[in-house]
C-alpha positions, 0 to 999 in steps of 0.5 A: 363160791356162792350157791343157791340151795333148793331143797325142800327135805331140810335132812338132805339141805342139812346133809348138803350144807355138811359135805359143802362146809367141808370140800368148800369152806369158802362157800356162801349159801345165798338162799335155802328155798324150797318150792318152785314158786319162791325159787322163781321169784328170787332167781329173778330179784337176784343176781345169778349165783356161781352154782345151783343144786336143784332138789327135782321133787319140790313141794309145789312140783318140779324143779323143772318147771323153774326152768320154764318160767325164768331163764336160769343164766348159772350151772346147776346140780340136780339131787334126786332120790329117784333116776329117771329124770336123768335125761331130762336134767341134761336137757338144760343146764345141768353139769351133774344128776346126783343121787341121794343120800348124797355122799362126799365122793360124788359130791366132789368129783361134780365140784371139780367138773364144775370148776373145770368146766364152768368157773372162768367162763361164768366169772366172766359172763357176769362181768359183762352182764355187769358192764352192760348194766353199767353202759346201757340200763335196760329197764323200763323208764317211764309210763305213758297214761291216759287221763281224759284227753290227754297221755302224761308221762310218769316217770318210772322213778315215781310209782309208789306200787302197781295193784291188780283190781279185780282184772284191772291193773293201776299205777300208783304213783309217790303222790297218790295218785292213780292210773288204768294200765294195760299191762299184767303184773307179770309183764311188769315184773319183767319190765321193772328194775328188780332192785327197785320192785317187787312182787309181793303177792298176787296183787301187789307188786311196790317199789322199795322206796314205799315201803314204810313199815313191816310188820310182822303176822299170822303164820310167819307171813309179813304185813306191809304198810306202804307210803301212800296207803292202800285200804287193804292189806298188803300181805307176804306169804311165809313162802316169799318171806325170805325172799323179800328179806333178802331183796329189803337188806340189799 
């Protein structure tokens, strides 16, 4: 079973990780996050877990709003210390609303209805959304761009990175050069293999292939030197830091 963890009290992640070690020894902890913003940002650069336990408090807001920003495609289990958001949780996909301090009785009887209800029909989605992927890609190929009297296609396999100047966004491509596009870094984010991209930060979003360095920075941020060079500095933020390790190591 793999699971992806959002907590932001590490006691309750690490009571969490406890009661799990025991009722599902085989269990793979994908990622331990615990704010809405990187939550968002790695549920969309990774393929969907088989299930999700969802602190509703977080350290930037809701969970709820994770629900609002990116189409959460696995089950999920909230924790809580408080019980008002009960009816909200089963709003979306929720298959339990669990109260903290967790305990391994409720604990095990929420796994059980999960692989009652979830586990076969799960495994199987994600075998066709893998077939689909295989068959018939469905991310953006090629950019159309103007440059004086003309619009050259560039391939979406040559850009180097996309930045955000100012209101103006630009694709770089592998060789250096530059282009005006009319899209958002969030429409592009959308657009773009998330295999192959990632957003990196509010101005930055760069293909794997140009990174050429990390170095490592001030307050566990990460400092990227790209291939070709940008002036400024190309920083991840200590939030998005594992994230980005994850999507790196894949």
């Amino acid at each position: 079973m793999r699971i992806l963890l959002i907590e932001d009290e590490p006691g309750a992640a690490q009571n969490l990780r406890a009661i799990l070690a025991e009722l599902q020894p085989g269990a793979e902890i994908l990622a331990e996050l615990d704010s809405v913003e990187e939550s968002v940002a790695w549920i969309k650069a990774n393929a969907a877990p088989d299930l999700g336990f969802f602190d509703i408090q977080l350290a930037d807001g809701s969970s709820f709003a994770i629900f609002k920003q990116v189409a959460v495609d696995f089950p999920v289990i909230f924790t809580t210390a408080f019980d008002q958001y009960a009816i909200q949780a089963f709003k979306v996909n929720s298959i339990d609303y669990l109260l903290k301090p967790l305990n391994r009785e409720a604990l095990a009887m929420a796994l059980r209805k999960y692989e009652k209800q979830y586990l076969q029909p799960v495994q199987l989605k994600q075998m066709m959304a893998l077939l689909q992927r295989t068959e018939s890609p469905s991310f953006r190929q090629s950019f159309l761009v103007s440059f004086r009297d003309q619009l050259i296609p560039i391939a979406t396999q040559d850009c180097a990175y996309f930045s955000l100047e100012n209101t103006q966004l630009f694709l770089y491509s592998s060789e250096g050069k530059k282009w005006p596009l009319d899209y958002t870094l969030d429409q592009l984010e959308q657009q773009l293999d998330p295999q192959q991209f990632f957003r990196v930060n509010r101005q930055f979003l760069v293909a794997k292939k140009c990174i050429a360095a990390i170095h490592t920075y001030f307050n566990g941020r990460l400092l990227l030197t790209l291939n070709p060079s940008v002036p400024e500095k190309v920083i991840i933020s200590k939030a998005r830091t594992p994230v980005f390790k994850q999507w790196m190591d894949q």
